[in-house]
C-alpha positions, 0 to 999 in steps of 0.5 A: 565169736559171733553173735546170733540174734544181733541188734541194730546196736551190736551191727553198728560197731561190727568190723564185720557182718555175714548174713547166713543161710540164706538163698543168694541171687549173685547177680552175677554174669551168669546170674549165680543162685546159691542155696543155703549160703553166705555173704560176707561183708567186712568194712565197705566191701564184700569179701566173700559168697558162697556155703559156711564161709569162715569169718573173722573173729567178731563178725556179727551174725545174720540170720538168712535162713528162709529169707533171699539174699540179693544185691542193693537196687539202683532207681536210675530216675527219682524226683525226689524234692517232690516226694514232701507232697506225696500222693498229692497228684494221684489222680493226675495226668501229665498235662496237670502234672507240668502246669502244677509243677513247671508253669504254677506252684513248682516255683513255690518252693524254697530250698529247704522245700528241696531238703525236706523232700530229698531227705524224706526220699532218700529214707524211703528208698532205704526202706524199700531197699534201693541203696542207689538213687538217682536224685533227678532234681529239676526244681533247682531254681536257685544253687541254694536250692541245689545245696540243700538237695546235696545236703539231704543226700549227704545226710542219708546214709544210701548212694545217691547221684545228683542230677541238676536240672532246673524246669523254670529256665532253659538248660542253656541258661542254667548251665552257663552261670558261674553259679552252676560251675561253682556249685559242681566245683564246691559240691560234686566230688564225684565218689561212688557215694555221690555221683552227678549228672546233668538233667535236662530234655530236649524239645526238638525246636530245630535250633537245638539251643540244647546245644549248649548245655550238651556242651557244658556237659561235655566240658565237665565229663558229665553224663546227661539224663533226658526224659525222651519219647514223652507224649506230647513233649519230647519226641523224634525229633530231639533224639535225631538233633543230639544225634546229628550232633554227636551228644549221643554217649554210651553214659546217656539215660534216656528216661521213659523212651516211651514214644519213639520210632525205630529210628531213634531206638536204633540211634540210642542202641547204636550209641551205647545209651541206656533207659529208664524205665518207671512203667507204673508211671507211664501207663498211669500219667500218659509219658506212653506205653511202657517201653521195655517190649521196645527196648529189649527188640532193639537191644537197649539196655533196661533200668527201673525207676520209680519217678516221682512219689507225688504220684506213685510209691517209692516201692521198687517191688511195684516197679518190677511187677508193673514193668512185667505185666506191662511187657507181658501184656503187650507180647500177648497183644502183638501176638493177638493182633496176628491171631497168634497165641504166646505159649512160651514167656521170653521175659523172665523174673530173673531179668527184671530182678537184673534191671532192678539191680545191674541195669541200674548200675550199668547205666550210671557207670557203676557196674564195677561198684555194685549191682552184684553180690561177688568178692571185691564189690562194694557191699550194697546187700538187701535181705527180704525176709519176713518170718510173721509173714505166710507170703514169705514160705516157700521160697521155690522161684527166687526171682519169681518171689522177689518180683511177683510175692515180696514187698517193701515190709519184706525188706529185713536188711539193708547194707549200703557200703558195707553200713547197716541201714535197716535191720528186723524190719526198721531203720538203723539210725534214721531222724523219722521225727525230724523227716516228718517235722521238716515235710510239715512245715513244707507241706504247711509252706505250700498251702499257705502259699496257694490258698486253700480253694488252690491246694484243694483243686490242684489235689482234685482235678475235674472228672472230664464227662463220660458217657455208657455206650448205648446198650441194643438189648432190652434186658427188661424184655429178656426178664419179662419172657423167662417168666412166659410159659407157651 
């Protein structure tokens, strides 16, 4: 019999859960929306969609009524060791963001600084819904560096992929130690629960010294994850190298691919790779204009990401709604710039809500895990519903709700293989007190580190001068003649 009012307790020992009445956007090839309908999950999978689904005896119940019924995000590109100085950088630019982090106070941290901050990571995107997250470690500096972020990850209870990269040596360096090989060997399973790429970019210098890496990555049948076409950083060039020497691959993230030519979109179209892009990141920080417009135009499949909660929020609603107002923005500027009107939107909703899910699960080769809510797939399941909030009613565009309306507090319930991590609101099982006590010794690590006048200038960033443009018109005069009578 099931039970109708669960709590996170009568969840936790469920052989199996149905989440009931509520409007289920499948995601599937033909992006499936059912009304008043079922999903049911028994142990880690899905076993069925669709209206009053029979359960098994002891299923406990959902109440979905009202609320949407959707599949786990998936955030392709997350620094998430930097998420225990979160908010420090808000007022930064990318410039200030790599001297603090590559060429200053990134070298700072210690292993459990790496902990502290995945683990905090990994409990936010829980929060917010995403139940995969791709770890984009690049402060890895030492292994025990690297085994603490995988202990993190483990300790969460969300899917994650490990991206290995280390800002403070060349990849050509790092990948060759027996360290690193050890560490993948000892550590990278490679389940659908823990997955792994090597994370590393490509600076154009016409040697390539990248190369070896590539390589190495090669070797293991690892997909690598490069920051491309970031101002002032990685450009053309370095998408022509991996390109003439065959390292461009159908499993390739190319995060940001904010500033490239036709050129080189067209080579990652041809070669099958995928982006990532984290668009309130890019308008905010300088990586270039968000590039979905660019991507869709030469058919470059889109996943979102969030980038790094030192800057921005681990709210992957702000990524869709940033992401859309950015490509809609730029589809009115076009239009404009040829004295044309845009009457009719060709980017909807309902493919944003997709790069948010499937495109994520596409690009890190896990489509026929999650991504979708269909029989057979693995049960990565996220209930936005929020009865306290008049936001919430009505519910007449799905799609448009979960982008335009719907918020991380609307998140009700998160299911992540088939487990119950947030429910009502809350969640299930986390050690936020822990979270907080380990983020507090970093926090204390870091300032102490660098001294108070040091932590205070690297939070407060000088404000370059400005000036208001000259004005021609003398308002006093307009004031003096309204009073003038002939």
């Amino acid at each position: 019999m099931s039970t109708p009012t669960p709590h996170a307790t009568d969840l936790a020992g469920a052989p199996a859960v149905v989440l009931r009445g509520g409007t289920v956007l499948t995601m599937d090839d033909r992006r499936t929306v059912l009304t008043d309908a079922d999903v049911l999950v028994v142990g880690d999978t899905i076993e069925a969609v669709g209206p009053a689904l029979q359960v098994p005896e002891g299923t406990v119940e959902v109440d979905a009524s009202g609320g949407i019924v959707m599949p786990g995000m998936v955030d392709t590109h997350r620094h998430m060791w930097q998420t225990a100085v979160r908010g420090y950088g808000a007022d930064w630019t990318l410039t200030q963001y790599f001297v603090w982090n590559y060429l200053e106070h990134g070298k700072k941290f210690r292993p459990q600084d790496i902990y502290a901050g995945n683990l905090l990571s990994g409990l936010e995107a829980l929060e917010a819904g995403v139940t995969t997250s791709v770890d984009w470690s690049h402060n890895l500096h030492t292994v025990d560096h690297a085994d603490a972020a995988v202990d993190a990850l483990e300790e969460v209870p969300g899917r994650f992929v490990m991206a290995y990269g280390n800002i403070q040596a060349g990849p050509w360096e790092w990948s060759a130690t027996p360290e690193f090989r050890d560490f993948v060997e000892r550590r990278m399973t490679r389940t659908d629960m823990l997955g792994f790429q090597m994370a590393f970019d490509v600076t154009g210098d016409p040697e390539f010294p990248e190369q070896a890496a590539f390589e190495v990555a090669r070797e293991l049948d690892v997909p690598v994850t490069t920051h491309a076409g970031v101002w002032g950083a990685t450009n053309d060039d370095g998408i022509r190298l991996m390109h003439e020497h065959g390292f461009m691959r159908p499993e390739t993230v190319y995060v940001h691919a904010a500033t490239l030519s036709d050129d080189s979109y067209q080579r990652i179209a041809a070669t099958g790779g995928h982006a990532s892009v984290s668009a309130e990141s890019e308008a905010s920080c300088g990586q270039g204009y968000p590039s979905s417009w660019s991507l869709r135009r030469h058919g470059i499949p889109i996943s979102l990401s969030m980038d790094t909660s030192v800057w921005m929020s681990g709210d992957i609603f702000s990524a869709m709604r940033s992401t859309l107002s950015a490509d809609r923005t730029r589809e009115h500027h076009e239009a404009h710039a040829k004295n044309e009107t845009v009457t009719h939107l060709p980017v909807r909703t309902a493919d944003v809500v997709e790069w948010a899910t499937r495109g994520g699960a596409r690009a890190l080769g896990l489509d026929d895990v999650v991504g979708s809510l269909e029989p057979g797939k693995k049960a990565d399941v996220v209930l936005i519903k929020n009865d306290d909030s008049p936001v919430m009613f009505p519910v007449l565009n799905p799609y448009g709700h979960v982008v335009m309306q719907a918020q991380r507090g609307d998140v009700h319930t998160v299911l992540v293989n088939g487990r119950v991590v947030k429910h009502e609101h809350k969640l299930v099982g986390a050690d936020l007190a822990k979270a907080r006590r380990v983020v507090e010794e970093t926090v204390s690590h870091l300032q102490d580190a660098l001294g108070e006048s040091a932590w205070a200038a690297g939070m407060s960033p000088d404000i370059p001068e400005s000036k208001v443009l000259d004005n021609p018109y003398t308002y006093t005069e307009y004031a003096d003649s309204s009073t003038h009578t002939r």
